[in-house]
C-alpha positions as protocol buffer text, in pm:
chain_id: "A"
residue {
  index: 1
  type: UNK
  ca { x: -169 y: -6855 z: 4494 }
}
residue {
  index: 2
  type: UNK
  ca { x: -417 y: -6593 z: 4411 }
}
residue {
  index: 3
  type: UNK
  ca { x: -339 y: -6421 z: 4749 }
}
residue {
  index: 4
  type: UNK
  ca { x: 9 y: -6449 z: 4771 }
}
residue {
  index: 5
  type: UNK
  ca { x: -13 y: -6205 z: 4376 }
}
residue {
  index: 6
  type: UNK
  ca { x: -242 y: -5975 z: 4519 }
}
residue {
  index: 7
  type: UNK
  ca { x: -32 y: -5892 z: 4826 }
}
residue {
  index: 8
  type: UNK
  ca { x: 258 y: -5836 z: 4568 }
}
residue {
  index: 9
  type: UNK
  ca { x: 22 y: -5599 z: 4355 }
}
residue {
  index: 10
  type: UNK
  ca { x: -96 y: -5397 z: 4659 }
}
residue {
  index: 11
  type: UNK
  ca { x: 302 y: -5393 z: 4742 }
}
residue {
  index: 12
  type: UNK
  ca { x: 403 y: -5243 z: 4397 }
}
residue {
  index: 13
  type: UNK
  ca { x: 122 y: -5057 z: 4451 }
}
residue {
  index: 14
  type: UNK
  ca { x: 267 y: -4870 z: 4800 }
}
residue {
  index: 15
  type: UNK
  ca { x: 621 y: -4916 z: 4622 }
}
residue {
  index: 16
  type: UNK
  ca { x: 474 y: -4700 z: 4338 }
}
residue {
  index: 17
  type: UNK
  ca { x: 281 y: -4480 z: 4592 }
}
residue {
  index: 18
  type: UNK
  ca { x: 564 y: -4372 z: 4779 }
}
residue {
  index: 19
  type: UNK
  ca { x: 802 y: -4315 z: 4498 }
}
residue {
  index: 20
  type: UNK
  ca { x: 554 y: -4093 z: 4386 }
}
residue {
  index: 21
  type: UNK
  ca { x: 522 y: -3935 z: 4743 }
}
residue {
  index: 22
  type: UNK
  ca { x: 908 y: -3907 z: 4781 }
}
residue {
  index: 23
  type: UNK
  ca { x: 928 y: -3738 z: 4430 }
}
residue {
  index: 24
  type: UNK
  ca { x: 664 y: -3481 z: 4512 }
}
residue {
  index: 25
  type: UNK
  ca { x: 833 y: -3402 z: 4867 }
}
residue {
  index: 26
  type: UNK
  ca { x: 1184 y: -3335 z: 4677 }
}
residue {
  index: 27
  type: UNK
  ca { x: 1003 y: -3117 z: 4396 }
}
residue {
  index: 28
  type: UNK
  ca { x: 829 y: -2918 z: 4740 }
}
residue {
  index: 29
  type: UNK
  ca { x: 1218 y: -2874 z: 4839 }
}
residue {
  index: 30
  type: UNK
  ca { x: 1381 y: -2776 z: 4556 }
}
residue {
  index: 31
  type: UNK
  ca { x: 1116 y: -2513 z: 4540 }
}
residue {
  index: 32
  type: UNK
  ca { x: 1091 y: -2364 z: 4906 }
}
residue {
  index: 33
  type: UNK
  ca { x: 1516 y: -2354 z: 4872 }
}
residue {
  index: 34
  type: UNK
  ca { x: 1499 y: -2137 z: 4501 }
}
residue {
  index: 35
  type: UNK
  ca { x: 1214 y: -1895 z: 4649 }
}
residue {
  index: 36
  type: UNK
  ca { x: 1456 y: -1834 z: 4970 }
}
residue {
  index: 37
  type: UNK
  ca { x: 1767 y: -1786 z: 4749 }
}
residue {
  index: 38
  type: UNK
  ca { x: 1546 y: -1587 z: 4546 }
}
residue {
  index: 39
  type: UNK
  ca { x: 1457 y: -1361 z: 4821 }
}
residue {
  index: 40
  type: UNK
  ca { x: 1813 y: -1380 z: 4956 }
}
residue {
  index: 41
  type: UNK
  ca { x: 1914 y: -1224 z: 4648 }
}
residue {
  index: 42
  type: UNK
  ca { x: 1645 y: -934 z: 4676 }
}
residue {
  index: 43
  type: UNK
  ca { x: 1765 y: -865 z: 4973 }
}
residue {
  index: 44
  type: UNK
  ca { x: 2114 y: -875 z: 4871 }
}
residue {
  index: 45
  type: UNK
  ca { x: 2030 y: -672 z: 4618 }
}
residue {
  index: 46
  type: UNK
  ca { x: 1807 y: -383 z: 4745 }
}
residue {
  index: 47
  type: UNK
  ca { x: 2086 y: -332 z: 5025 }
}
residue {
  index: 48
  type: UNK
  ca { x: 2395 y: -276 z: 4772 }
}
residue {
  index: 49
  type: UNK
  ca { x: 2113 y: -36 z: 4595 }
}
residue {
  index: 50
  type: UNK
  ca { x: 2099 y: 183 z: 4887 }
}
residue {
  index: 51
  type: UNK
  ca { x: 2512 y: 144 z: 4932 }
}
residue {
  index: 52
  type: UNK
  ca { x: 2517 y: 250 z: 4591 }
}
residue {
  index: 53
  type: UNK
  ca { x: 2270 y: 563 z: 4629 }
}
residue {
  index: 54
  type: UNK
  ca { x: 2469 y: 649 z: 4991 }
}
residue {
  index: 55
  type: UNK
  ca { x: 2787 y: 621 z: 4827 }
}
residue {
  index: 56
  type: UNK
  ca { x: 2692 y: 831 z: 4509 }
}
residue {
  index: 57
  type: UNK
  ca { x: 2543 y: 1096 z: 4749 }
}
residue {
  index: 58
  type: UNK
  ca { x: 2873 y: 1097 z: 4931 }
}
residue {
  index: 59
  type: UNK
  ca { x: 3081 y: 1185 z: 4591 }
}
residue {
  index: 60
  type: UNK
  ca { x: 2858 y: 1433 z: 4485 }
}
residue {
  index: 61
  type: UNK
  ca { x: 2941 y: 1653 z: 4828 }
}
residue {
  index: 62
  type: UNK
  ca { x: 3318 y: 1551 z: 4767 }
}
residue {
  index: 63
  type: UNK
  ca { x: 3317 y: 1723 z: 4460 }
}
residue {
  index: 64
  type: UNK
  ca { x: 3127 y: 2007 z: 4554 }
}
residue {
  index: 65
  type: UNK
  ca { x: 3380 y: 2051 z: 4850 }
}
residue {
  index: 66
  type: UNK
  ca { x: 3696 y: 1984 z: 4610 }
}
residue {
  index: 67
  type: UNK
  ca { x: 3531 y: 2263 z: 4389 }
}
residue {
  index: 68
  type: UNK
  ca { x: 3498 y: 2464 z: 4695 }
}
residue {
  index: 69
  type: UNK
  ca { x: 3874 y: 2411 z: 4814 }
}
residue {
  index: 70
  type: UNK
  ca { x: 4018 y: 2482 z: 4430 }
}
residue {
  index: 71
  type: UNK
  ca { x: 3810 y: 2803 z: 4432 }
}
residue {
  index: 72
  type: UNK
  ca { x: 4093 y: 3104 z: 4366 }
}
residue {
  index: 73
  type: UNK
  ca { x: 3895 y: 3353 z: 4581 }
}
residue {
  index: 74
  type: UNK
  ca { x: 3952 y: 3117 z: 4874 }
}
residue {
  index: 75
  type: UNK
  ca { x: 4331 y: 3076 z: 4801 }
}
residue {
  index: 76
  type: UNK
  ca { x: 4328 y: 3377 z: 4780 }
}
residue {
  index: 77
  type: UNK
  ca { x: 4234 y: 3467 z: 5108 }
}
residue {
  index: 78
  type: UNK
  ca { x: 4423 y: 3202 z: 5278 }
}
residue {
  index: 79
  type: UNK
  ca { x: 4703 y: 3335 z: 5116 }
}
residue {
  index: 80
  type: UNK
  ca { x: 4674 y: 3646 z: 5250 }
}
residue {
  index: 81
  type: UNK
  ca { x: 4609 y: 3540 z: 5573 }
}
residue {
  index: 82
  type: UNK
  ca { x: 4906 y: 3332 z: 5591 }
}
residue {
  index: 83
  type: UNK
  ca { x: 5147 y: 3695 z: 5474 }
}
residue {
  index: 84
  type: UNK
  ca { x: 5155 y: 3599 z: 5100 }
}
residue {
  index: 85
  type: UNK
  ca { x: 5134 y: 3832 z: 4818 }
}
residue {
  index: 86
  type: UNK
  ca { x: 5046 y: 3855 z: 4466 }
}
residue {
  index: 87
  type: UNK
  ca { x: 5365 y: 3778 z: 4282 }
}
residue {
  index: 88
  type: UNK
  ca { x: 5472 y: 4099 z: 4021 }
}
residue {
  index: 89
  type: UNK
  ca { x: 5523 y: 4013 z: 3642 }
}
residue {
  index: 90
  type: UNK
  ca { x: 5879 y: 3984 z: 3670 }
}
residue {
  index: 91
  type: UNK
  ca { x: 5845 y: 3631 z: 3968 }
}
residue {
  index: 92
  type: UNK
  ca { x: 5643 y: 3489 z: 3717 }
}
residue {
  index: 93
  type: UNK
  ca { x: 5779 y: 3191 z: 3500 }
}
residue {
  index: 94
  type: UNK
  ca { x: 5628 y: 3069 z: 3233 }
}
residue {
  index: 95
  type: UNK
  ca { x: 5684 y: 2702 z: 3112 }
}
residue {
  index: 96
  type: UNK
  ca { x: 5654 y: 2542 z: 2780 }
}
């Protein structure tokens, strides 16, 4: 009989021993899969950075042409290139 217990101890043992084993390999998995997410998520994040920065740099010349475009002098000139005049005193209406 004393053979027959140690085979069952040195089977709990390798029942034991692989548990063990199996737990470690799933900890190893669940970590590799957060770092990639992680870096996913760098990624992700650096490249709606630079959409951001591209995007800003965009607006900025937008409103530098919009304050270009309002400019009076400019109207002015394309005014007078299309045949318009400066209105007298008396075409002007004033609303309240």
């Amino acid at each position: 009989m004393s053979t027959g217990s140690t085979r069952r101890a040195g089977g709990n043992l390798t029942v034991i021993w692989l548990a063990i084993m199996l737990v470690f390999i799933a900890e190893l998995f669940a970590y590799t899969w957060c770092r990639v997410q992680s870096i996913r998520v760098g990624y992700a994040i650096a490249a709606e950075n630079r959409r951001y920065q591209q995007q800003s740099m965009i607006r900025k010349k937008l409103t530098v042409e919009l304050a270009h475009m309002r400019s009076p002098k400019r109207i002015e000139t394309l005014g007078r290139q299309l045949g318009l005049a400066t209105p007298s005193t008396q075409q002007i209406v004033v609303m309240e």
